[in-house]
MARKOL-817491 format. One record per residue (C-alpha): x, y, z. Coordinates in steps of 0.1 Angstrom, whole numbers. Layout:
N
    east   north      up
       X       Y       Z
...
//
This chain:
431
    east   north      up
      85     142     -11
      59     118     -12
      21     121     -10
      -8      98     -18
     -47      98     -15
     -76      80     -22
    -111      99     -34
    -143      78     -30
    -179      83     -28
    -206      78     -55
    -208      83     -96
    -218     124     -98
    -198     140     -68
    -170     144     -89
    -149     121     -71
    -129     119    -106
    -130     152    -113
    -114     163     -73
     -83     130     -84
     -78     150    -117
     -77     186    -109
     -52     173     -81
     -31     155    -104
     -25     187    -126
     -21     208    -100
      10     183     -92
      21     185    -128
      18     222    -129
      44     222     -96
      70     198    -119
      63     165     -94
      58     134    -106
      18     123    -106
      -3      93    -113
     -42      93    -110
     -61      61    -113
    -101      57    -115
    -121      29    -106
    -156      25    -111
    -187       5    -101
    -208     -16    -127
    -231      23    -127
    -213      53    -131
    -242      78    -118
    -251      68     -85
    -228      37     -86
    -193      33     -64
    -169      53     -73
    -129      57     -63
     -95      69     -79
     -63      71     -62
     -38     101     -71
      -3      93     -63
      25     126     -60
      61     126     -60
      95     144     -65
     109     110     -78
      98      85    -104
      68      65     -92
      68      28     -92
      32      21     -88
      -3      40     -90
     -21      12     -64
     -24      22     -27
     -31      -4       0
     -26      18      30
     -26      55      21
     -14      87      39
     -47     101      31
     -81      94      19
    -111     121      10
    -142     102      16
    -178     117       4
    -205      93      16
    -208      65      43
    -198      32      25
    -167      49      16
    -159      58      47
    -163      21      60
    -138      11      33
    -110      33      31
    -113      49      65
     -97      17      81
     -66      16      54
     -53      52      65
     -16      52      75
     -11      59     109
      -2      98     111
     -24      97      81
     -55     122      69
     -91     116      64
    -110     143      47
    -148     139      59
    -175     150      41
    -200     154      68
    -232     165      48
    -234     131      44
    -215     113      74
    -227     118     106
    -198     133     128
    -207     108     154
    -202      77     134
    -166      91     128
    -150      71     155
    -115      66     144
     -81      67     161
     -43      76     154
     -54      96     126
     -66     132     114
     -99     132     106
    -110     167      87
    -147     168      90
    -159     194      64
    -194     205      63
    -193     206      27
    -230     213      12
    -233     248      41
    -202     261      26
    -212     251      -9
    -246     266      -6
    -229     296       7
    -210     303     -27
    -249     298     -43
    -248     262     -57
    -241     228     -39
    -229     212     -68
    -196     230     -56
    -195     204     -28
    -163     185     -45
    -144     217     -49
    -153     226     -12
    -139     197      -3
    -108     194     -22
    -100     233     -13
    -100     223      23
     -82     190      22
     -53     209       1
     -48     235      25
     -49     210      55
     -24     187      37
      -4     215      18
       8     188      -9
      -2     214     -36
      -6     250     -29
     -42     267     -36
     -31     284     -66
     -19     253     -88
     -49     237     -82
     -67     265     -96
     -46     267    -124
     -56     226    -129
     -92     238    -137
     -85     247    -167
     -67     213    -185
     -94     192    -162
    -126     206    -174
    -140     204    -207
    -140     235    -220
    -180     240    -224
    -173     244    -187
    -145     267    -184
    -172     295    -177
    -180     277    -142
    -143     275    -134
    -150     308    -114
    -176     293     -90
    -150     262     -84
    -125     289     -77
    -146     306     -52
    -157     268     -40
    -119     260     -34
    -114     293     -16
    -139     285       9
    -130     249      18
     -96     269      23
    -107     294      43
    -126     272      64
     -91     254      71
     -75     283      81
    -103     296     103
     -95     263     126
    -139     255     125
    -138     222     117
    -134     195     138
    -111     168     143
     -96     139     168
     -79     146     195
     -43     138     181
     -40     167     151
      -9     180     162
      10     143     162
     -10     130     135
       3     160     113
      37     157     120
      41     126     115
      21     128      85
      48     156      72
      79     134      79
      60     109      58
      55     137      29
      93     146      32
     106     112      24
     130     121      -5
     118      88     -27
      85      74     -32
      72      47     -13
      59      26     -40
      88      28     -63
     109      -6     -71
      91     -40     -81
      57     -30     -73
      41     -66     -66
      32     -86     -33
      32    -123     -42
       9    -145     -25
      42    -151       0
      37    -115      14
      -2    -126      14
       5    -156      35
      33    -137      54
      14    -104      55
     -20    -121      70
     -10    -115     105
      19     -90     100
       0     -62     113
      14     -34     131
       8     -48     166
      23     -84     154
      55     -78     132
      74     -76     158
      63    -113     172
      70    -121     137
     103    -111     134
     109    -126     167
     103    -158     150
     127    -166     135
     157    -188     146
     184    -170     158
     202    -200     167
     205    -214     132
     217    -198     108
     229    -229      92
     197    -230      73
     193    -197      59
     205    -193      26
     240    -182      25
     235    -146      20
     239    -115      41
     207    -100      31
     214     -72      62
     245     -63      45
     232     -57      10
     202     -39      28
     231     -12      47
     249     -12      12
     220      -1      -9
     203      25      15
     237      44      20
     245      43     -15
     207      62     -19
     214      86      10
     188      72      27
     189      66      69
     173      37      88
     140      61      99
     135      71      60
     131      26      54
     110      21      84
      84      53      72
      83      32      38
      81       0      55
      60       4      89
      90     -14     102
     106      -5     133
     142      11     136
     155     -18     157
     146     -41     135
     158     -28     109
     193     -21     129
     194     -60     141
     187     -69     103
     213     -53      89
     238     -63     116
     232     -99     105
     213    -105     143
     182    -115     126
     174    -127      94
     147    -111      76
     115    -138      62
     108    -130      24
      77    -109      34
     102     -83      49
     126     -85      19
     100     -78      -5
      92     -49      19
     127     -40      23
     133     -45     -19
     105     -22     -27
     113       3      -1
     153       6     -19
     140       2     -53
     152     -27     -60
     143     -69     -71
     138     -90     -44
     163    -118     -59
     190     -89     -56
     189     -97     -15
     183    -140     -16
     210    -146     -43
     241    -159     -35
     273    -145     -44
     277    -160     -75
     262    -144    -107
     251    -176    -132
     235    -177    -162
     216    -213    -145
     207    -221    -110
     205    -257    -101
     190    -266     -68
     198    -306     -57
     168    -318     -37
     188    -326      -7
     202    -287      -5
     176    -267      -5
     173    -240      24
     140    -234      40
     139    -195      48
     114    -193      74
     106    -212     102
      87    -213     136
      90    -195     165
     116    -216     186
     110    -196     218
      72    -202     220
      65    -234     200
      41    -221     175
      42    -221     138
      33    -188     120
      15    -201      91
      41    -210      65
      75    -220      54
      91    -212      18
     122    -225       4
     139    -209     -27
     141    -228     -55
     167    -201     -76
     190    -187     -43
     216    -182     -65
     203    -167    -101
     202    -131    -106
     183    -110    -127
     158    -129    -126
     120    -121    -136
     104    -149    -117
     107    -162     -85
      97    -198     -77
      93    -211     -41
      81    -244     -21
      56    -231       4
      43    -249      34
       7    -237      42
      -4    -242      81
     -39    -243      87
     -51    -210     106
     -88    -195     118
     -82    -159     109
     -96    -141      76
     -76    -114      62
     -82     -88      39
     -72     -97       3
     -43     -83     -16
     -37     -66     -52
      -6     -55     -70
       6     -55    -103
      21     -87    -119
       9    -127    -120
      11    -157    -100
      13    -193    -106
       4    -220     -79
       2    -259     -87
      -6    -277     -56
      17    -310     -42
      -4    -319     -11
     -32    -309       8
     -56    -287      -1
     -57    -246     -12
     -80    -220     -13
     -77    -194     -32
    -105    -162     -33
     -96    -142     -67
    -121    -114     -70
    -158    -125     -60
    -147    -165     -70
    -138    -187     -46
    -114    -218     -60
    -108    -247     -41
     -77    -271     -56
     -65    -303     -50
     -31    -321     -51
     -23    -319     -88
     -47    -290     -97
     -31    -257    -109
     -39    -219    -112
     -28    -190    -131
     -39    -153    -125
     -34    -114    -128
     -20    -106     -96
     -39     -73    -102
     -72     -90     -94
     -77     -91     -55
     -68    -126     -40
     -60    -142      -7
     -43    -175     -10
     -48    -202      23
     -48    -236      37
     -83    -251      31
     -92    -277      56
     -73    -291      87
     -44    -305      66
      -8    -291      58
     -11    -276      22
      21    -277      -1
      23    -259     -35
      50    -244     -56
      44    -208     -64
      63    -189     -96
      58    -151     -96
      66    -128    -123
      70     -95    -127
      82     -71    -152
     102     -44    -137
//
């Protein structure tokens, strides 16, 4: 079983509160929970988010890029965590303050709640939150009703325990109003909600394993988007093989996921890869590029070096300058180069807690989202020029020029100018 969900609005709807009481309630069940807050430079009337992670197994990570559900309270949140939803996903609305008109999204539930009619119903519409996180646990069913009434209690300071009854009665409602079938939502509920349940029923979490993207699966990841992974994997070379490194990465893939139980529909739910490609990876058809081992390594819980090495085990790896293997490559059907090359600089060193790489950076027009996940990066640039944006900075580095950062910071490393860029990247990660 794995759920996860992001809460966001403003400082003073309780958006902390609703992540902690649900994180209890998860802990009162005996599942494995996580809740992480983030808040703006104000608390009261400033941004506010926190992301609550629930399992049956260990969890690797409490960051979310793409959730299975969000509960958004207010307008800007909406903006920025409506897109993210998983397809098959949830988004709770609050629509006392979103207009159900401007809720315009697809391949999703959306949940619109009229929260502050229901709250004013119980007698005070400071009950909003619990309206809303009543309704979005019984549409979800990740907790039941009566653990996260139970959660009150350990969540609230107890100068408040005499208002747990009105949350109660708050919870109840956004409940009821569930069941009654009165609120209104996209034209996909029935698909979106199965799907979202077969992505609930996975019997490990999602983010367990290694839980960092390097600025590879940035580069890699910039234009791997649903409706172009499979043009990606369709780059690769499948005429020669001669310059991958020699290592069946498809057969350690099958070996690990049938050691774990786990069939090829469970890896492509974690992975938002598709079951043939998966099937034509681990049949050695395909070779996978290090953005989809990283997917594949988190997805099976295990380091990335664990698929690249080599057979041998040594306690040093030395690579000669004439033998190195460049892993990715261009798409030989079409012409066209996808934006980078890497070449390992350790194939054949396990164990290992960083991970160092040439990378070739192509110049490309599109601007992607940035990235953040736990570990650190270091870049020195060879040739060209590289841009890297790490939080609200934007750094710009020439040949010789180095950086260093928290991988945990947001950042999207590029090609800056018309020029091939070429920098050697060590990642580390503690696991």
């Amino acid at each position: 079983m794995y759920f996860d969900c992001i809460i966001a609005g403003f400082g003073g709807q309780g958006v902390m509160l609703m992540g902690n009481i649900l994180a209890y309630a998860a802990m009162a069940e005996k599942k494995k929970a996580t809740y992480m807050p983030v808040y703006g430079v104000e608390m009261r009337g400033g941004t506010a988010n926190c992301t609550v992670v629930i399992s049956d197994r260990e969890i690797g990570s409490p960051i979310v890029q793409r959730p299975v559900s969000a509960i958004v309270m207010n307008r800007p949140s909406m903006e920025k965590f409506g897109p993210r939803v998983k397809k098959g996903g949830l988004l709770v609305i609050n629509s006392s303050l979103i207009p159900e008109e401007e809720v315009l999204f697809k391949g999703f539930e959306c949940l619109i709640i009229p929260s502050r009619d229901l709250a004013l119903e119980i007698g005070d519409e400071r009950l909003i939150n619990m309206v809303v996180l009543g309704a979005a646990v019984q549409n979800s069913g990740v907790v039941s009703l009566k653990s996260l009434k139970k959660a009150l209690y350990p969540a609230l300071d107890p100068r408040y325990h005499k208002m747990i009854d009105m949350n109660i009665l708050a919870m109840e409602r956004g409940a009821q109003f569930v069941k009654d079938g009165k609120y209104q939502s996209n034209v996909n509920d029935l698909k979106a909600y199965q799907y979202r349940m077969s992505i609930m029923e996975e019997k490990k979490d999602k983010e367990t394993g290694h839980a960092y993207e390097d600025f590879l699966a940035d580069v890699s990841n910039q234009f791997a988007r649903r409706d172009e992974e499979r043009e990606f994997m369709d780059s690769i070379d499948r005429e020669s093989p001669q310059e991958d490194i020699e290592v069946n990465v498809g057969e350690r893939v099958r070996e690990v996921r049938e050691s774990q139980g786990l069939s090829l529909q469970d890896i492509s739910q974690r992975t938002d890869i598709d079951v043939s490609i998966l099937e034509e990876i681990e049949d050695g058809t395909i070779a996978p590029p290090l953005g989809i081992v990283i997917k594949l390594a988190k997805a099976l819980e295990m380091k990335m070096g664990y698929f690249i090495s080599g057979k041998e085990d040594r306690s040093c790896t030395i690579v000669r300058g004439d033998d190195r293997k460049v892993v990715s490559r261009y798409d030989s059907k079409k012409g066209e180069h996808y934006g980078y090359e890497y070449e390992s600089l350790a194939p054949h060193k396990k164990n290992r807690h960083m991970e160092p790489f040439l990378v070739t950076l192509e110049p490309a027009d599109t601007e992607e989202e940035r990235s953040a996940h736990d570990g650190q990066e270091f870049i020195y640039v060879l040739e060209g020029t590289m841009e890297v944006r790490l939080g609200e900075d934007i750094h710009i580095l020439e040949p010789g020029d180095s950086i260093y950062y928290d991988s945990i910071v947001p950042h999207l490393v590029k090609c800056h100018g018309s020029k091939v860029t070429r920098i050697l990247a060590v990642l580390y990660a503690e696991r």
